[in-house]
Residue frames relative to the residue before (quaternion, step in Angstrom):
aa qw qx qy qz dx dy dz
X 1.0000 0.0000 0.0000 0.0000 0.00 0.00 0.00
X 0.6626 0.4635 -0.4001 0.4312 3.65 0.74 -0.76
X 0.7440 0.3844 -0.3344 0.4324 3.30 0.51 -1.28
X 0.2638 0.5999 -0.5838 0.4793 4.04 1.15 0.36
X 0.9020 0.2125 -0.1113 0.3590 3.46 -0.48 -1.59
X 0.4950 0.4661 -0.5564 0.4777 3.73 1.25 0.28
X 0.6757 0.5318 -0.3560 0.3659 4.09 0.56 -0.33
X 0.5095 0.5636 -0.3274 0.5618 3.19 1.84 -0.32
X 0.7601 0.5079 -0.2273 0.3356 3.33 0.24 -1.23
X 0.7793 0.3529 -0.1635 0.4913 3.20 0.99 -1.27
X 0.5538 0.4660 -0.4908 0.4851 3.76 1.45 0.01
X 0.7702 0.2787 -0.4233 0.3872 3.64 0.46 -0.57
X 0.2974 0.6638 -0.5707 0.3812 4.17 0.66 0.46
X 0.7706 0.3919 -0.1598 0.4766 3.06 0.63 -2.09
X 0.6430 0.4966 -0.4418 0.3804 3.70 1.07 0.06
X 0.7411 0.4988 -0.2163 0.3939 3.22 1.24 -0.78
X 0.4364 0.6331 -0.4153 0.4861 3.46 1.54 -0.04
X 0.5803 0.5895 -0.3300 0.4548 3.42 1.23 -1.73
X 0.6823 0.6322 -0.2054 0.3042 3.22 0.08 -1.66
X 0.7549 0.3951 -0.1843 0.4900 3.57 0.83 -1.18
X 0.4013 0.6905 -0.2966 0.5236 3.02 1.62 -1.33
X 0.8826 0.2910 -0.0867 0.3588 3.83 -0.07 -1.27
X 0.4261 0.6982 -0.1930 0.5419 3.29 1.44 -0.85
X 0.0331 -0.6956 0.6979 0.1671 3.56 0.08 -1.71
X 0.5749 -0.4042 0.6446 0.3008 3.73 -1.44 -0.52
X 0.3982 -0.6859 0.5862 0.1651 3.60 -1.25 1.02
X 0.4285 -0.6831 0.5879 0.0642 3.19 -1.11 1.19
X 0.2360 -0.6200 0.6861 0.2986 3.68 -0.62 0.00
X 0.5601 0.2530 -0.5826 0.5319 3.58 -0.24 1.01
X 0.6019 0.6445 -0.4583 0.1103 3.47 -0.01 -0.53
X 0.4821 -0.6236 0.4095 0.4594 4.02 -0.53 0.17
X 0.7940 -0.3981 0.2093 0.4090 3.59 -1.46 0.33
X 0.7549 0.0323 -0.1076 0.6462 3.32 1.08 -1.14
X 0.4713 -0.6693 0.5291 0.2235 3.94 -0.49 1.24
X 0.4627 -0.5094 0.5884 0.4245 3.83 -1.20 0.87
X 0.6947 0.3872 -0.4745 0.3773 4.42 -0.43 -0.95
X 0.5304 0.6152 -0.3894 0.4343 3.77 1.21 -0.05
X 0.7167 0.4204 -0.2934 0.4728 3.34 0.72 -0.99
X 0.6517 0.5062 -0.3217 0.4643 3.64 1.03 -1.27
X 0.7359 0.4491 -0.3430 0.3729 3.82 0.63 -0.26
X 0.3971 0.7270 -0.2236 0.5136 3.29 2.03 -0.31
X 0.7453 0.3750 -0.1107 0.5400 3.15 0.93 -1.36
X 0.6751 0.4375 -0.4138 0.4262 3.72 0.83 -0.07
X 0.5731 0.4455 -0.4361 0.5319 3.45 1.25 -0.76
X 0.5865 0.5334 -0.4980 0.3515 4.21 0.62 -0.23
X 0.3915 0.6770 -0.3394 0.5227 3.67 1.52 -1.06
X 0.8096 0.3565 -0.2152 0.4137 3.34 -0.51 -1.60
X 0.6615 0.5216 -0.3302 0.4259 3.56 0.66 -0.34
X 0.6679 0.4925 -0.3313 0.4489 3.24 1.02 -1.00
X 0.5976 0.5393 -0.3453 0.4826 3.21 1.04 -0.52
X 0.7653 0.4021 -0.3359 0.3739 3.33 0.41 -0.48
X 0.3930 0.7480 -0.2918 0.4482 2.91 1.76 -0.55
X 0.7478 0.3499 -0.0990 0.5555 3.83 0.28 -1.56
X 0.4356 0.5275 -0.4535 0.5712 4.02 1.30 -0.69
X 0.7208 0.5853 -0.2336 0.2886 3.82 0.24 -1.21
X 0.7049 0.4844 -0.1252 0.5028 3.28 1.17 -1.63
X 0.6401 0.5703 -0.2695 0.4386 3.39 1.39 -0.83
X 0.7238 0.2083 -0.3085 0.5810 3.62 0.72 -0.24
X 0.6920 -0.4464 0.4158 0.3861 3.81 0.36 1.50
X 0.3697 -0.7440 0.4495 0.3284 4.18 1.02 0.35
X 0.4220 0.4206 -0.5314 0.6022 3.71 0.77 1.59
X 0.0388 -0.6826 0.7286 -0.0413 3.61 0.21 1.45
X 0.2930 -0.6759 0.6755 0.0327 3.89 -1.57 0.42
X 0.9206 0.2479 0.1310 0.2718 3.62 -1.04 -0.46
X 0.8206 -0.1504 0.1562 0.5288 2.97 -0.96 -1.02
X 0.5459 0.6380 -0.3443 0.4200 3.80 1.61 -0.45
X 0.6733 0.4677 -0.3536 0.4505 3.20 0.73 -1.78
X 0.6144 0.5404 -0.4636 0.3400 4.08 0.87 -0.99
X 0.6081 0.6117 -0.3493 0.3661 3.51 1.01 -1.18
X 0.6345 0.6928 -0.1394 0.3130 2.88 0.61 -1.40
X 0.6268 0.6185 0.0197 0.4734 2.82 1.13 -1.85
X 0.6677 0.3904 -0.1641 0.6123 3.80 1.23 -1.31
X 0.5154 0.6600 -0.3081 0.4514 3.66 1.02 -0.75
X 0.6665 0.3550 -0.1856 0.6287 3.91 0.67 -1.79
X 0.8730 0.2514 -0.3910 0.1475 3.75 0.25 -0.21
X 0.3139 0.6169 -0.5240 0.4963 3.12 1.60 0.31
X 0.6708 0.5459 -0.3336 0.3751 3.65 0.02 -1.03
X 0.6999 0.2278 -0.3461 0.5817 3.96 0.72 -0.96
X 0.4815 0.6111 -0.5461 0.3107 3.86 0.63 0.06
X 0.8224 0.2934 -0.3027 0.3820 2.84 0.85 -1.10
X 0.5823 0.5510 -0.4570 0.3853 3.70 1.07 0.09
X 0.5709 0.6370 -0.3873 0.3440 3.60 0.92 0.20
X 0.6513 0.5381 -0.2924 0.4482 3.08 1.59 -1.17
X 0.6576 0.5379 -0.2863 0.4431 2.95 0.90 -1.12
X 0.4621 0.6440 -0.3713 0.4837 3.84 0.82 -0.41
X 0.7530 0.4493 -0.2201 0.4275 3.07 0.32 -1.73
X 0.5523 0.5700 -0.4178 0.4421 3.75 1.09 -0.98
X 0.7184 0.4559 -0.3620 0.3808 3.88 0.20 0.08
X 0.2325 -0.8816 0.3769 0.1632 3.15 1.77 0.25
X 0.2936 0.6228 -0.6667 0.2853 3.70 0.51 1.30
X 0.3254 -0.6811 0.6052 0.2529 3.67 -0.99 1.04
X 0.8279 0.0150 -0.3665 0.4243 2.90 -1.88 1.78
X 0.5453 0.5322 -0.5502 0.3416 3.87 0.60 0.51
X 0.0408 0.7610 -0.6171 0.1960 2.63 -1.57 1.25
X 0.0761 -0.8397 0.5120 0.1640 3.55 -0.64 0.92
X 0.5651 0.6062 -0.3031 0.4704 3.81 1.22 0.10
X 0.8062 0.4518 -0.0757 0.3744 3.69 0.90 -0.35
X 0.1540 0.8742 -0.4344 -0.1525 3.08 0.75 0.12
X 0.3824 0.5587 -0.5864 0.4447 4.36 0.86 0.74
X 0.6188 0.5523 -0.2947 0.4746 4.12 0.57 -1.12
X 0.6207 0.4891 -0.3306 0.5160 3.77 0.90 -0.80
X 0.6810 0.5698 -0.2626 0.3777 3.14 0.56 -1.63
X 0.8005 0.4377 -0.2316 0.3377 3.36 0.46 -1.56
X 0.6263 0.6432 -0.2426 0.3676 2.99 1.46 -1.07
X 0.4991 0.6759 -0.2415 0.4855 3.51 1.76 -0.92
X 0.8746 0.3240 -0.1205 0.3401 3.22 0.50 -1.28
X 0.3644 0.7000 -0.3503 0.5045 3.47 1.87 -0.52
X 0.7700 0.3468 -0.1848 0.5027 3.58 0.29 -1.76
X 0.8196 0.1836 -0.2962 0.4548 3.90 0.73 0.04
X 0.2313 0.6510 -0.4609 0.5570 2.88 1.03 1.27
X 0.6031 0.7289 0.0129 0.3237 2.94 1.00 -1.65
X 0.2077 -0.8298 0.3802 0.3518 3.33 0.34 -1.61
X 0.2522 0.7669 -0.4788 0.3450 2.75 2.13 0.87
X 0.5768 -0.6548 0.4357 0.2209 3.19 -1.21 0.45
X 0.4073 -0.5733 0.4090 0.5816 4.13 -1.05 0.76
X 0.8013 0.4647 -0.3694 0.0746 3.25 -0.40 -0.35
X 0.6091 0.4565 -0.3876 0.5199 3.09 1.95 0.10
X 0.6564 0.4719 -0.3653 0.4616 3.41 1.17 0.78
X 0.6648 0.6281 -0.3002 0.2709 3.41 1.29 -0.40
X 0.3543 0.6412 -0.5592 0.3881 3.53 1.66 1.14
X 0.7422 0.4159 -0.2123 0.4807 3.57 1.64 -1.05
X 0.4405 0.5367 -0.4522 0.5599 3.51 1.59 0.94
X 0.6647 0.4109 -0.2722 0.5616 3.73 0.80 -0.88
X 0.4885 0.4035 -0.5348 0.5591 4.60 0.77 -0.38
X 0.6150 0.6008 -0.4467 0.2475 3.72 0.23 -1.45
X 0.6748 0.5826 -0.1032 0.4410 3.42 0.90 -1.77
X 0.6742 0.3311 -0.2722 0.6014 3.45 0.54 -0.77
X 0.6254 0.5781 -0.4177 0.3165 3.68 0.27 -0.62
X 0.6723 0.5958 0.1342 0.4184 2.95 1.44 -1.64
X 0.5180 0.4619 -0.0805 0.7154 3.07 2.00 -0.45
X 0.6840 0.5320 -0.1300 0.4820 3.23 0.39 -1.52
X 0.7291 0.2625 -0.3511 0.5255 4.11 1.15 -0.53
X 0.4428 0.6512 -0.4484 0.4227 3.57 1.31 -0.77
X 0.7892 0.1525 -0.1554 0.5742 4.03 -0.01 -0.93
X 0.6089 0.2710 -0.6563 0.3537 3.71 0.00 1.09
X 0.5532 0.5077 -0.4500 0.4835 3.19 1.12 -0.55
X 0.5920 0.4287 -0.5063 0.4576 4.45 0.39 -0.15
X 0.6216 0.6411 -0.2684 0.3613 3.42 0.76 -1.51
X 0.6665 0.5955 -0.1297 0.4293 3.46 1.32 -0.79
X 0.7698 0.2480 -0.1542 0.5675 2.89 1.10 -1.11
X 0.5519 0.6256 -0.2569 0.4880 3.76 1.29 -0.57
X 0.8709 0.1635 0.2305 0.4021 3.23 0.24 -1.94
X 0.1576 0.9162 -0.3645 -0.0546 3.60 1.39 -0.06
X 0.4763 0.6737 -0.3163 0.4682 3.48 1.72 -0.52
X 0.8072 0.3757 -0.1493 0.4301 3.31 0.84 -1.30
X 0.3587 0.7997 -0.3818 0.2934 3.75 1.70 -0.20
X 0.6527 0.3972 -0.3285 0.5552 3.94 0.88 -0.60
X 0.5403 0.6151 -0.4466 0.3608 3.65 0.55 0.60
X 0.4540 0.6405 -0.3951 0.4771 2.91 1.89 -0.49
X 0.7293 0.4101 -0.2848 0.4679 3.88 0.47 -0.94
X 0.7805 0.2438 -0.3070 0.4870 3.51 0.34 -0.60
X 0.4976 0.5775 -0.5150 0.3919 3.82 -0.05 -0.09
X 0.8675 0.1569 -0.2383 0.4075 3.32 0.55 -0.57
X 0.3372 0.4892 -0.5986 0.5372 3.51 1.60 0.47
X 0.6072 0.5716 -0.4946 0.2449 3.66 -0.13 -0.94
X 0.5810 0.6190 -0.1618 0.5032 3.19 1.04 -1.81
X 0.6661 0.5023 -0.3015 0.4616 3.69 0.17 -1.00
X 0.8091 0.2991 -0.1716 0.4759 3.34 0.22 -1.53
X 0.5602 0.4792 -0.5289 0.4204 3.66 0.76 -0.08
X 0.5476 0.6329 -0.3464 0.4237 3.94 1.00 -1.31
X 0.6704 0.4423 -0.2733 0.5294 3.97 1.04 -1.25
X 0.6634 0.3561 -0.5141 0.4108 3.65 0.29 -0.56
X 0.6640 0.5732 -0.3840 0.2883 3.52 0.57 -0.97
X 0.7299 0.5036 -0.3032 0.3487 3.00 1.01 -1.12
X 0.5851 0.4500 -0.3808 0.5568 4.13 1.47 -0.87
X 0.6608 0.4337 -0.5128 0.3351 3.67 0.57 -0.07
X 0.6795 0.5153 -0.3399 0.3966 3.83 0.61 -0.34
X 0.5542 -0.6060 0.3389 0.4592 2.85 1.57 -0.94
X 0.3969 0.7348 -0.5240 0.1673 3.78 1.04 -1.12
């Protein structure tokens, strides 16, 4: 079990160093969604695919030393999708965590902030929340089809970013 959560820990560090590493720090000149945003977007999509075909290859009943790989593989990837998150410097966003959402939610209505200046980190909550509910079915239902959870919505993401540097927004 420990050396479980030391392969966690230290894959998603080494993701989040990456991440920032690639990402960079927002600029206040920069556009809504920065190009080192999109390119770090797309590596954590990479890493997925890989894990993705790593997945399909053991008949999606990874074991052992795989599931550990495997395991180091998904956290480098959210490592690096946190940093990069974080590069947009909105306070309490997060798409990897779902305790930081939470707290953040309740702090600011706690607070006397209003629902509606909180109800972007009521709608991450939901999706976050949602988002384990059907990998965790997908898993037990559909395990083949479970790494769609990660890339469908990179896919989705990076398709939203080309569109968006092609118009210009």
């Amino acid at each position: 079990m420990a050396g479980t959560i030391a392969v966690a820990m230290v894959g998603y560090i080494a993701g989040c160093a990456l991440g920032a590493r690639i990402a960079g720090t927002a600029n206040a000149d920069d556009p809504i969604w920065p190009p080192a945003v999109t390119r770090a977007v797309a590596i954590e999509a990479s890493i997925f695919v890989l894990y993705a075909a790593w997945w399909w290859a053991t008949d999606s009943r990874p074991g052992g030393g795989i599931a550990l790989g495997l395991l180091a593989v998904s956290a480098v990837a959210l490592g690096i999708q946190s940093a990069t998150v974080q590069g947009f410097r909105v306070s309490g966003l997060s798409t990897t965590y779902l305790t930081g959402t939470l707290t953040t939610l309740v702090i600011r209505l706690a607070t006397g902030y209003r629902f509606r200046d909180v109800q972007h980190h009521l709608l991450l909550l939901v999706g976050l929340v949602g988002g384990a509910a059907l990998a965790a079915l997908l898993l037990l239902r559909a395990p083949v089809l479970a790494p769609l959870m990660q890339l469908v919505p990179l896919a989705v993401v990076l398709r939203i970013a080309g569109w968006q540097r092609r118009v210009g927004a």
